[in-house]
C-alpha positions as CSV (number, residue, x, y, z in Angstrom):
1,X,90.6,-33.6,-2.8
2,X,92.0,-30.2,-3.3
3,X,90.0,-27.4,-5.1
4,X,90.8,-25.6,-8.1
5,X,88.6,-23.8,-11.1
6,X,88.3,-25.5,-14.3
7,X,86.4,-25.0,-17.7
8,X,83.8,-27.7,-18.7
9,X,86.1,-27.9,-21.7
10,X,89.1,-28.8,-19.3
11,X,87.4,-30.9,-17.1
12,X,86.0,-32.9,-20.1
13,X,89.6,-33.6,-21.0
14,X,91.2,-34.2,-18.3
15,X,89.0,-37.2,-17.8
16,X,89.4,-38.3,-20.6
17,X,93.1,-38.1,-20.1
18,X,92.7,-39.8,-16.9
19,X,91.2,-42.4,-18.3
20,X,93.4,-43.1,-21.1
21,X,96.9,-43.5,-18.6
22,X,94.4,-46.0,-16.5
23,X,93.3,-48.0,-19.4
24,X,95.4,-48.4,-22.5
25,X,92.5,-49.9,-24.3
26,X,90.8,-46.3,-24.1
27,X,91.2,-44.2,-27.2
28,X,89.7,-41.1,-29.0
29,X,88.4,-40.5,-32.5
30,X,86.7,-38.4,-34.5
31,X,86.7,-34.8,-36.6
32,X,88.8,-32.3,-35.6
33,X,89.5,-34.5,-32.3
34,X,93.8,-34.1,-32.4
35,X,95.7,-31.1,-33.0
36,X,92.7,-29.1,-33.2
37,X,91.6,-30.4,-29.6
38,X,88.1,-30.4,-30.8
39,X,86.3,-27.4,-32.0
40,X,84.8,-27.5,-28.4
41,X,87.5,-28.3,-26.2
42,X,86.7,-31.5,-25.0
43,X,90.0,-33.2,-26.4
44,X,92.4,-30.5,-26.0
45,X,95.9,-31.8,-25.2
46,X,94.9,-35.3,-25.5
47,X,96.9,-35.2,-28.9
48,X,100.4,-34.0,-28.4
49,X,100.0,-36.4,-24.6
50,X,99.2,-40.1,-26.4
51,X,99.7,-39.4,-30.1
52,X,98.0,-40.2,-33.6
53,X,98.0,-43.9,-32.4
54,X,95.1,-43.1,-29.6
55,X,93.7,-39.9,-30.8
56,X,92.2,-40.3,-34.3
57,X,91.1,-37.3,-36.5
58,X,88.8,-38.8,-39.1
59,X,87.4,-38.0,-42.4
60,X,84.0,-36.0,-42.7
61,X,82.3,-39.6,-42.3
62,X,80.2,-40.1,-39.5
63,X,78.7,-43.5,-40.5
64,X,82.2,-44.6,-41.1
65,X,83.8,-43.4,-37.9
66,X,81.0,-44.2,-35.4
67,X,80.9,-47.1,-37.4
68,X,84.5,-48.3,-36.8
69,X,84.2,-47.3,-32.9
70,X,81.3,-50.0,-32.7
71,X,83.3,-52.4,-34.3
72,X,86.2,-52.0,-31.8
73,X,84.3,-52.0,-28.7
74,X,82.7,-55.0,-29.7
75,X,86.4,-56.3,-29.7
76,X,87.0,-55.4,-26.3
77,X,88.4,-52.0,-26.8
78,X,86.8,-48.7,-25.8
79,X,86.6,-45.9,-27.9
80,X,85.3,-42.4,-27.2
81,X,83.7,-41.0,-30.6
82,X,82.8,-37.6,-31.0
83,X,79.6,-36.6,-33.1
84,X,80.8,-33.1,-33.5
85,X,77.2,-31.3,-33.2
86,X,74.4,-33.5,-32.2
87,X,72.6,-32.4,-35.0
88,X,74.2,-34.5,-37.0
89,X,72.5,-37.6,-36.2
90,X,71.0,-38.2,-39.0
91,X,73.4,-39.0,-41.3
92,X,74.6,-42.0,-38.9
93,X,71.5,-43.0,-36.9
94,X,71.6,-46.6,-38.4
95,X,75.1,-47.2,-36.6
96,X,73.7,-45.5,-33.6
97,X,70.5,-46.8,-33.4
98,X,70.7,-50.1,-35.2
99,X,74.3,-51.4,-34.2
100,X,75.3,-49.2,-30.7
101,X,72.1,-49.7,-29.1
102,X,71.3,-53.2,-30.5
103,X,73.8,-55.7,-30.9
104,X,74.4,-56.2,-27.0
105,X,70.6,-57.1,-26.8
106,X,70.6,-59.4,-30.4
107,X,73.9,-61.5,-29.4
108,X,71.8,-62.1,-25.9
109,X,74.1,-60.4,-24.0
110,X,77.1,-62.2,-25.3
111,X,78.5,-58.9,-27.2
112,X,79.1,-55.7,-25.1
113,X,79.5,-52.2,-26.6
114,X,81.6,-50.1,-24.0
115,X,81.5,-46.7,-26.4
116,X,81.0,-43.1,-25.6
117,X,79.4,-41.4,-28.2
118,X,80.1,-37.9,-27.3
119,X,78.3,-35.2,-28.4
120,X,77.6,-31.0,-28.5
121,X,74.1,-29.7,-28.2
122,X,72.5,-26.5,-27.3
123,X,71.9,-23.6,-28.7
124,X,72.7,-20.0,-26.9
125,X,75.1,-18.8,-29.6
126,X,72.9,-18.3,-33.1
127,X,73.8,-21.5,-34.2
128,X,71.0,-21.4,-36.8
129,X,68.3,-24.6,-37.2
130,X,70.8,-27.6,-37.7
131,X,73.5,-26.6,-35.3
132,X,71.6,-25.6,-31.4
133,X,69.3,-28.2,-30.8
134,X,69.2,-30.9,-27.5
135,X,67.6,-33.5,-29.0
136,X,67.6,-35.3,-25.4
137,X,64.5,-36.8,-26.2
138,X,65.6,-38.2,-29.0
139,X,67.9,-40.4,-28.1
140,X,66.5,-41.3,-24.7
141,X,63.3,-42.6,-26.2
142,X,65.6,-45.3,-27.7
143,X,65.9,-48.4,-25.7
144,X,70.0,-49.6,-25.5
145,X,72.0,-46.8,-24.7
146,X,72.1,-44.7,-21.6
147,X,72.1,-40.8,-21.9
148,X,73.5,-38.5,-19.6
149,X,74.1,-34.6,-19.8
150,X,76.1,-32.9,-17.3
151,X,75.7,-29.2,-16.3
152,X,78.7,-28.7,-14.4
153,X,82.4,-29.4,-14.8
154,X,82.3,-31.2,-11.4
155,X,80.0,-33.3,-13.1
156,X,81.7,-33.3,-16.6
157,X,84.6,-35.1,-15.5
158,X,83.2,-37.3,-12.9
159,X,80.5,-38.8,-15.2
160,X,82.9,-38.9,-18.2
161,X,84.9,-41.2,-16.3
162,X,82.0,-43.0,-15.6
163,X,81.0,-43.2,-18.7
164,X,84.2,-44.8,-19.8
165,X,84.3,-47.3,-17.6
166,X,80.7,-48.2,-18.6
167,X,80.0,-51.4,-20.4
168,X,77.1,-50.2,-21.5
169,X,77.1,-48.0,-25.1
170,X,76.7,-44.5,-23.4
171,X,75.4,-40.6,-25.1
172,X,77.2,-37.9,-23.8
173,X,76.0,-35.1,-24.3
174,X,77.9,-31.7,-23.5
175,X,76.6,-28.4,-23.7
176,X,78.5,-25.7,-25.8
177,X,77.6,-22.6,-23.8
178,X,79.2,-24.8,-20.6
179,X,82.2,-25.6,-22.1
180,X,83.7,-22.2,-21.5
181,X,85.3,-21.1,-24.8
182,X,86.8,-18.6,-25.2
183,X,85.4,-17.6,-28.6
184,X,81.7,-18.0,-27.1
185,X,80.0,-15.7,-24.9
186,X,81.4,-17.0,-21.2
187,X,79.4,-17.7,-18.7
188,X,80.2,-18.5,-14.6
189,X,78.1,-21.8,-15.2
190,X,81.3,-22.7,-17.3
191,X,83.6,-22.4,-14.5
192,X,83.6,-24.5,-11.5
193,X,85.5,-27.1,-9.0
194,X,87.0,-29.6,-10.4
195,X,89.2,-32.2,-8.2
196,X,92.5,-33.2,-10.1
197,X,92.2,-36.8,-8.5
198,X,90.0,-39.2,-10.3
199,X,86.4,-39.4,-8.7
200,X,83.5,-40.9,-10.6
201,X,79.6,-39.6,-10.4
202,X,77.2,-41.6,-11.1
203,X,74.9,-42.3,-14.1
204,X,71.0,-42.2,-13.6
205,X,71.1,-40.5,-10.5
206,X,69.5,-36.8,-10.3
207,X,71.1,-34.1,-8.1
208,X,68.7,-31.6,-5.9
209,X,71.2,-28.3,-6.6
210,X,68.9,-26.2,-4.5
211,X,66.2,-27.2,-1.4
212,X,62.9,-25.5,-1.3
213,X,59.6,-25.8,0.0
214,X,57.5,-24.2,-2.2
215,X,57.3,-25.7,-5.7
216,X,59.6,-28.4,-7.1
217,X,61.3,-27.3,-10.6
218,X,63.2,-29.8,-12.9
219,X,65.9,-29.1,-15.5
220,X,69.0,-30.1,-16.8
221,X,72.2,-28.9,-18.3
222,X,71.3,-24.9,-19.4
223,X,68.0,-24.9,-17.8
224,X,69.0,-26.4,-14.2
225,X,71.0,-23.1,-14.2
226,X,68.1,-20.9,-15.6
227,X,66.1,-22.7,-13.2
228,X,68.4,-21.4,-10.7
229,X,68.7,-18.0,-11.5
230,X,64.8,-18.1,-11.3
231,X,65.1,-19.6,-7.8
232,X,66.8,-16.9,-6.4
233,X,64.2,-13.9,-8.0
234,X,61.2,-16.3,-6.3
235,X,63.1,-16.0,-3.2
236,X,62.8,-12.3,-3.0
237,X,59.2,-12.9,-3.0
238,X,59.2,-15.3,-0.4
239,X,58.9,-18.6,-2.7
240,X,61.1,-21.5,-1.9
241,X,61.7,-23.0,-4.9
242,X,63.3,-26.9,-5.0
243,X,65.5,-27.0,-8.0
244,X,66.5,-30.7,-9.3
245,X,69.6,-31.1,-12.1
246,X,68.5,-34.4,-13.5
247,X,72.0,-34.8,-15.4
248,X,70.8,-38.0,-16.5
249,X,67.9,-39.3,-18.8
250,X,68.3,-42.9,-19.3
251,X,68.4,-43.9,-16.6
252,X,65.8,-41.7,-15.0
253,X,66.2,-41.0,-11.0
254,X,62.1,-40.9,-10.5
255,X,62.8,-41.2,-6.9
256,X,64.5,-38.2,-6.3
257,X,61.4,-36.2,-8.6
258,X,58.8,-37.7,-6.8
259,X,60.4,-37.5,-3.5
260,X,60.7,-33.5,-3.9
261,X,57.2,-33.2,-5.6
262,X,55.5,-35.3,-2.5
263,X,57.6,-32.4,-0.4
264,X,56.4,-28.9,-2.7
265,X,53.0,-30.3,-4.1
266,X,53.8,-28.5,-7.4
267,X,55.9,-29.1,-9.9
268,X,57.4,-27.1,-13.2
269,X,59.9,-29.2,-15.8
270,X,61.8,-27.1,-18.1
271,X,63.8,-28.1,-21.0
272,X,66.0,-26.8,-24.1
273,X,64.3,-29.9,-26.2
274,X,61.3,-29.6,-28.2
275,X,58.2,-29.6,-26.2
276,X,55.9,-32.1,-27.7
277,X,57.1,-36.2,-26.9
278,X,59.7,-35.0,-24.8
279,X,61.4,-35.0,-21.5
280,X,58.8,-32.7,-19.8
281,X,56.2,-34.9,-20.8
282,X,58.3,-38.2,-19.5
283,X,58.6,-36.3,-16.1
284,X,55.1,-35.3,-16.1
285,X,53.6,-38.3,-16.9
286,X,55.8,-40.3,-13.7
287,X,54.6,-37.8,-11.5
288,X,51.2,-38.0,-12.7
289,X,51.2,-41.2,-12.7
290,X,52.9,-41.7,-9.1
291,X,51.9,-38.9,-7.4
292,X,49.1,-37.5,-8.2
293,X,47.1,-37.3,-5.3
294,X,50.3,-34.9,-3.8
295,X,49.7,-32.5,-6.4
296,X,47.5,-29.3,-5.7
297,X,47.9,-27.6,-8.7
298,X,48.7,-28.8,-12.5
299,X,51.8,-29.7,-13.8
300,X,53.5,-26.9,-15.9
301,X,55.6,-27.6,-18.6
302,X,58.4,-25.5,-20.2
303,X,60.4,-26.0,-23.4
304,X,60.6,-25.0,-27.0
305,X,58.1,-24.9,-29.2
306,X,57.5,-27.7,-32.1
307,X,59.7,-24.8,-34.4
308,X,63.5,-25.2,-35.7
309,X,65.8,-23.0,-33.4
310,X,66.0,-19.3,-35.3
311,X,69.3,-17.8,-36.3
312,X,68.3,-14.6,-35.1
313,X,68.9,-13.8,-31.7
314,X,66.0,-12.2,-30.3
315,X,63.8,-15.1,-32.1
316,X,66.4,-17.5,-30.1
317,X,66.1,-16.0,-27.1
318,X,62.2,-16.2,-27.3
319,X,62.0,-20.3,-28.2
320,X,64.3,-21.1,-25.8
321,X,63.2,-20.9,-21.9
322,X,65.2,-18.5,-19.7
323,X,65.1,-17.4,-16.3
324,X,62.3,-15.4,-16.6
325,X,60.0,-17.3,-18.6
326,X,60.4,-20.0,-15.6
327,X,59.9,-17.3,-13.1
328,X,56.8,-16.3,-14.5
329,X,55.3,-20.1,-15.0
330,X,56.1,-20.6,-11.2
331,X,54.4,-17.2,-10.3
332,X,51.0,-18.3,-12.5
333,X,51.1,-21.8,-10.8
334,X,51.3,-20.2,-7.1
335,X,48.4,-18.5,-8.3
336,X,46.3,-20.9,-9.4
């Protein structure tokens, strides 16, 4: 494989691209998918490559869209459908939630839905209350779809493809502030390797992106990276911090948690999600429940409080974790 720097944006397209000259039955479609290339990048090009034909911009209809995607994968064809923010789940969570994730299960496995419902999240930007949420938890808690959020473009394109090739309904959720925008605030997470081959990563398996000795800490997408940044501050005080990118939530790699928590003894889970009924509490209660006894201090949880995200920045920047917010929690736990 040869190496060369991509945006999460690119990389995000260029699977998909990939995919679509392997499989003619793979197509895109949703708002602002075509000539606009998505308002986040993840389509760009894919328009003036395959055409109108395989790259569908849509009315501002996301039961109807999401709607007609189910429909066609249950006909053999696989559509990617973008849900422009995933915020915007509400107004179609009965084709999500009561067709996508359901009708494989109710035609007793007669029916498969091989559909990427692709999505933005995040916040990082002043976004405001119904445009910068994660909502991981939301969708994970639902049985029938797998959800996976990559924090890398490595990652983006490898589990995109993936994804595609799925026969299972699949979430994909991509983070704005990774997709390397131009018109956002760039950051070097946004950039990274990115084979041009075609490689696949796989779903439901988490990723230990730094070794340690010390104290285990598990995030995913933004936080895996704060959680780095974090890492490397403990280190100058002589704490070896294990870091874990879970990248996927359904399914969950509890091995490779309670493998590293059975090594550090503690453990700290940050997330970008609301705190209460969500992914910290998921990964706390495995551990808790499956390795207790390795534990010699309490599990620490991270993530934002039970408040819609605030426009302003300074309130944003104090609801969301960052790298020293799990810097301190580490510190106190140490100290315990």
């Amino acid at each position: 494989m040869t190496r060369r720097m991509l945006t999460g944006n690119k990389a995000l397209a260029e699977a998909i691209a990939q995919e679509m000259e392997r499989d003619p039955n793979v197509f895109v479609m949703g708002e602002d998918v075509g000539k606009y290339g998505g308002i986040f990048g993840a389509t760009e090009g894919l328009y003036k490559k395959f055409g109108p034909q395989r790259v569908l911009d849509t009315p501002i209809s996301e039961t109807a869209f999401i709607g007609a995607a189910i429909g066609a994968a249950a006909e053999g064809i696989r559509p990617i459908v973008e849900l422009m923010f995933v915020d915007f789940f509400g107004v179609c969570m009965d084709q999500i939630y009561n067709h996508m994730a359901k009708i494989h299960y109710m035609s007793g496995g007669h029916v498969k839905l091989p559909i990427v419902l692709m999505t933005a999240v995040g916040g990082g930007y002043c976004d405001a209350a119904q445009h910068s949420q994660t909502l991981y938890a939301t969708f994970a808690h639902l049985p029938g779809m797998k959800v996976v959020a990559p924090s890398t473009p490595y990652d983006l394109k490898g589990m995109m493809i993936s994804a595609i090739r799925d026969d299972n309904p699949v979430v994909f959720m991509f983070h704005k502030s990774l997709q390397g925008l131009g018109w956002m605030d760039q950051i070097d997470a946004s950039i990274g390797n990115v084979p041009e081959e075609s490689y696949t990563v796989p779903l439901g398996k988490a990723k230990v992106v730094r070794e340690g000795s010390d104290v285990t800490i598990v995030g995913i997408q933004m936080m895996t990276h704060h959680a780095l940044a974090a890492a490397e501050k403990l280190a100058e005080q002589g704490i070896q911090a294990e870091v874990i990118d879970l990248r996927s939530l359904v399914p969950l790699d509890k091995e490779t948690i309670l493998q590293s928590v059975k090594k550090t003894n503690r453990l700290v889970v940050v997330d970008e999600d609301y705190l209460s009924y969500g992914m910290t509490a998921e990964v706390a209660a495995v551990v808790a429940e499956q390795a207790l006894y390795d534990l010699e201090a309490p599990i620490r949880r991270l993530a934002v409080p039970d408040v819609p995200i605030p426009y302003s920045r300074p309130l944003e920047q104090f609801v969301i974790p960052g790298p020293q917010a799990i810097y301190d929690a580490v510190v106190d736990l140490l100290n315990q």
